[in-house]
Each structure stands twice: as C-alpha cells, then as structure tokens.
N, C-alpha and C positions, 0 to 999 in steps of 0.2 A: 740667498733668500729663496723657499719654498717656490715655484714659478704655478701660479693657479689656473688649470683650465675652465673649470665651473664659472656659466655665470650667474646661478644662483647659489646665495649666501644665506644657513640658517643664523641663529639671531649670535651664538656663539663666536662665529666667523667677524661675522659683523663689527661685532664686540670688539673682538682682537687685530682687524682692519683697522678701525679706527685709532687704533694705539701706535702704526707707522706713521713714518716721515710722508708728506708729500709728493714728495722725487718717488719713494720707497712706491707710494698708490697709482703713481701717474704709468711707473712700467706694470703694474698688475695690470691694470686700464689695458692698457697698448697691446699687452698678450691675450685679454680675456675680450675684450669691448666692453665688459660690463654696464649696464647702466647704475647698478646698485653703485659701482667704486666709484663711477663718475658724479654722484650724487654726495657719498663720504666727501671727494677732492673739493666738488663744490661748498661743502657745507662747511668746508676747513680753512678754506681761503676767500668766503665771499667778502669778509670783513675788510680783505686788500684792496679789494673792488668798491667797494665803500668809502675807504680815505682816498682814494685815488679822484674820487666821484666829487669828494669834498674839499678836493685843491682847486676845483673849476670854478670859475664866475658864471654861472648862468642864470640871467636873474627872468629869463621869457617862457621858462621851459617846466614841467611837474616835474619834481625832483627823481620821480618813480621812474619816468621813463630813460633819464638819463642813469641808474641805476639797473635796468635793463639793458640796455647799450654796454655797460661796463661790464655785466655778466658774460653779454657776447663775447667781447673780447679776450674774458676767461676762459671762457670754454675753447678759442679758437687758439690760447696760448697751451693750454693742457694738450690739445692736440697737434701741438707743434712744436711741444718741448723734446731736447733729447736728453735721455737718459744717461747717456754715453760720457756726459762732459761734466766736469765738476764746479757746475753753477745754479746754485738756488733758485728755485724754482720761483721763490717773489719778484725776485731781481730780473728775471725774466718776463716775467709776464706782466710786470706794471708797464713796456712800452706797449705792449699789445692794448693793454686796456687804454690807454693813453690814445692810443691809435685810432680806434672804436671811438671817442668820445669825440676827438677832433676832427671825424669825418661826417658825424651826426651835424657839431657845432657848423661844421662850413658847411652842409648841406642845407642847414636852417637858417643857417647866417643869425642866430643866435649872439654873438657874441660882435659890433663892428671894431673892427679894425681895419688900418689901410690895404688899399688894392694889392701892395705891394709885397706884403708880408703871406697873406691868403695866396698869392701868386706862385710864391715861393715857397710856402706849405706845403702846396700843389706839387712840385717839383722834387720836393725833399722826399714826402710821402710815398710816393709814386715808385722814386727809386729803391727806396728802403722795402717796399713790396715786392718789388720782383728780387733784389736780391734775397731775400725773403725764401721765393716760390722757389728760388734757381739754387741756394744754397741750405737752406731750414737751419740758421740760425740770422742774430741780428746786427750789421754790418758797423764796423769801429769806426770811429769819427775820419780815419785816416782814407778808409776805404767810400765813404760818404764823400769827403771830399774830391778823390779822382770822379766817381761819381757823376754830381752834380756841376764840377768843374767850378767850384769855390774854394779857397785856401781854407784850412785845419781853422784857424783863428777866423774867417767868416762864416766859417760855418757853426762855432762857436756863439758868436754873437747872434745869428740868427736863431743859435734854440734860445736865449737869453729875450729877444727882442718878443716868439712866441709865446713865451711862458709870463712876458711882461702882459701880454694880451690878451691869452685867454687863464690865465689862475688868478683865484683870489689874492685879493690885497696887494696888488701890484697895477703901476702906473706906467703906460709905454709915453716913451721921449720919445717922437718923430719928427728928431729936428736932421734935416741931414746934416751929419758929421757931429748931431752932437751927443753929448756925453750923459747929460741929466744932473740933474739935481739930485747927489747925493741923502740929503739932509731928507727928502722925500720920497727920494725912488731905491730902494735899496735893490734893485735888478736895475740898472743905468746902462745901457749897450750902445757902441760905436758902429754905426750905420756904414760909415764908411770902408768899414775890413769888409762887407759883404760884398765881395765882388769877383770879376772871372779871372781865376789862375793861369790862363792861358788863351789868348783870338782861337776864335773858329771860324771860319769862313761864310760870307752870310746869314751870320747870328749875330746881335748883338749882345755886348759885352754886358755884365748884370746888373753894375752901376747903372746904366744907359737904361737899362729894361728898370729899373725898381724907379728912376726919374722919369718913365715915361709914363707907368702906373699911378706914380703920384700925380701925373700932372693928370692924369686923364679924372681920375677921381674929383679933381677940381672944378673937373667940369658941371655945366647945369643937367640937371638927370635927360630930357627932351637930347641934348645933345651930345650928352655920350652914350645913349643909347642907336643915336645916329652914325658917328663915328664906329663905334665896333659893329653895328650893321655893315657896314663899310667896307671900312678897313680891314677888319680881323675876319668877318664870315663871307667875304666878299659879296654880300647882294648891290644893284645897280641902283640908282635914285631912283627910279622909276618903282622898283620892288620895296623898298623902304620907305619908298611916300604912302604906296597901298597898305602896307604891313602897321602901319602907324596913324594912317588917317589924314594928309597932307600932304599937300603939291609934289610937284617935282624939284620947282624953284624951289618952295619954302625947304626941301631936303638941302638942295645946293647953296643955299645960304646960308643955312648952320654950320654945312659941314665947313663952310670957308671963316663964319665962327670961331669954330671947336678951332681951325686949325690956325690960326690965327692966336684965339690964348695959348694955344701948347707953346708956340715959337715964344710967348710974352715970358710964358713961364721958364722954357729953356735959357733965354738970355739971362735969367737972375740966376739960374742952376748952375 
C-alpha cells in the first residue's frame, strides 16, 4: 500500500481514503499523524462506540457524556493498536472502550454494586494497564491470571459477575457460592472459583478479602466510614473524631461496633 507523507488531503484523496479498511487508515494515521485520517477512522468506527455504550446500565448519567467517554476510549485504542498483527481492529478496541466507561462508572459510582467486585475491578484493571503500557497489546485470560493471582476459571467468573453488574438486562446473584437462578439470570456466576491460586505472605487470600468487603459493606455508613479511617488509611481516633465531628470515645465505640459485627458476620461466613 502507497505509504502517504502529506497531511493534507484534497477532496479526491479523501474520497479514495475513505474506501480503505480501518487497520488499512489506522497505519496511514501512525505514519502521517493526520488529523484529517483520524477523523475518516473516527467517523468509521463511532458507531462501535455507540453499541458498546448501549450494553451499559446507566440509568443517573446524560447518555452524551457517557458517549464521550466511549469516543475516548477510541481514540486511545486507534493509538495503541498494532498494525503488525492479524487482528481486527473492532475486536480490539471494544476492551479499550469498555475500559473508559468502567472507569467513568466507578469514579461516579454510577452503577451500585458490592464492595467486593468494585475492589476487584480495581485490581483487574490496574494490571491489564500496565501490561498494556509494558507490552502494547491486551493480556490473555492466562496471562491475567499469573497476574492477579486468581485461577483461569475465577477469573472467568469474575468478568461474568461484572458484566452481571454493570450491562443491561442482567441480574447479579451475591449469594456466596451461589449459582443463581437460572430461569432469571441468564449470566449466573460462581463466587466461590474467585479466589488466590497460590498464599503469599502477608496478604490475604481473595476469598478472605472479597468476605471481608462484604462484611464491611454491611456495615452502617457512620461506621464504616470509621473503620477504614482506621484501619485501611491509618488515622488515630483522636484524628477521626476531628475529621467527622465526634469524641474520641464516641470513635472508640463504634469502632468496637464495627468490629464486633465483622466477627458476627465471619462466624456465619
């Protein structure tokens, strides 16, 4: 294929641009910068960015904005795709967009779901970015799993558990270990395969962490806003009585509270 240095296109060029593949626009893009070809790309594929937009449940949000959010995504998959490899360029770029919308949704908290899954969003995402940064392409369920340090099959269930959560027409079961109701939930995912493929020393295992998000979630908002004052950002009662408006005692008696349901709630866990 012709390699084009110009980045201006009369209407001819244009014309005949517009008649390639995507992949075909995305290396003219990469050699030229164009804005003109990056405008053809975008006008070719927004539409992907559009259903992609319209698998979400977002029912708090202008639909435009999360329709901008998706464009981001495109555009940052156009700039990250390689030419080199023999993979469609949709097929790529709908996790990108996906990615964009699910970082929008938990920054807004748009969508609730349990602490546990958002947690573990958190975890997933994170590393799927930097292998991302480190390697510029998008890392196989296999490679996710060393990863995160969840087996192939939990980490299965948890895209199934997030996709129960945040896309249309789907119902998440947050029952631990259980299965769902078929008859109802036609996305039904096992809780229990989410867990750590291997101890690591001074961490706890992901069962343990995804029981300990649920229980804290249980909690009344006053006091787990105290506890992870606490616990997780270490400030002293003294700092968290100021920061909140209330004693010192009235801090040390929630947190004996809070910690207090956690144990009620582990013994049935």
């Amino acid at each position: 294929m012709e390699k084009l240095k110009s980045k201006n296109y009369d209407t001819d060029n244009i014309l005949r641009l517009r008649n390639l593949t995507v992949e075909e626009l995305i290396k003219i893009y990469k050699n030229t910068g164009s804005s003109e070809i990056l405008n053809i790309i975008l006008e070719k594929t927004k539409k992907l960015a559009y259903k992609v937009v319209s698998d979400f449940k977002i029912n708090y949000c202008d639909r435009k904005d999360i329709r901008q959010v998706a464009l981001t995504g495109l555009v940052i998959a156009i700039n990250r795709f390689n030419t080199g490899v023999d993979t469609r360029f949709s097929t790529f770029a709908v996790n990108y967009i996906k990615g964009e919308i699910l970082h929008f949704i938990r920054d807004n908290r748009l969508v609730k779901s349990p602490r546990w899954l958002w947690k573990l969003n958190k975890i997933f995402t994170e590393y799927v970015k930097k292998y991302e940064n480190q390697n510029n392409s998008y890392p196989t369920i296999e490679e996710i799993s060393e990863g995160i340090n969840i087996p192939v099959e939990g980490v299965n269930e948890f895209l199934k558990a997030r996709e129960a959560a945040f896309y249309n027409n789907r119902k998440i079961n947050d029952c631990a270990g259980g299965n769902g109701n078929k008859a109802e939930d036609n996305l039904s995912y096992d809780r229990s395969l989410i867990r750590s493929k291997e101890y690591k020393s001074f961490d706890l295992v992901m069962e343990d962490k995804i029981i300990l998000w649920d229980a804290i979630d249980r909690l009344h908002k006053l006091n787990k806003k105290i506890l992870v004052l606490s616990y997780f950002l270490g400030f002293s009662q003294e700092e968290i009585g100021k920061k909140i408006g209330i004693s010192q005692k009235s801090v040390s008696r929630k947190l004996k509270e809070s910690i207090k349901q956690l144990k009620e709630y582990f013994a049935c866990n």
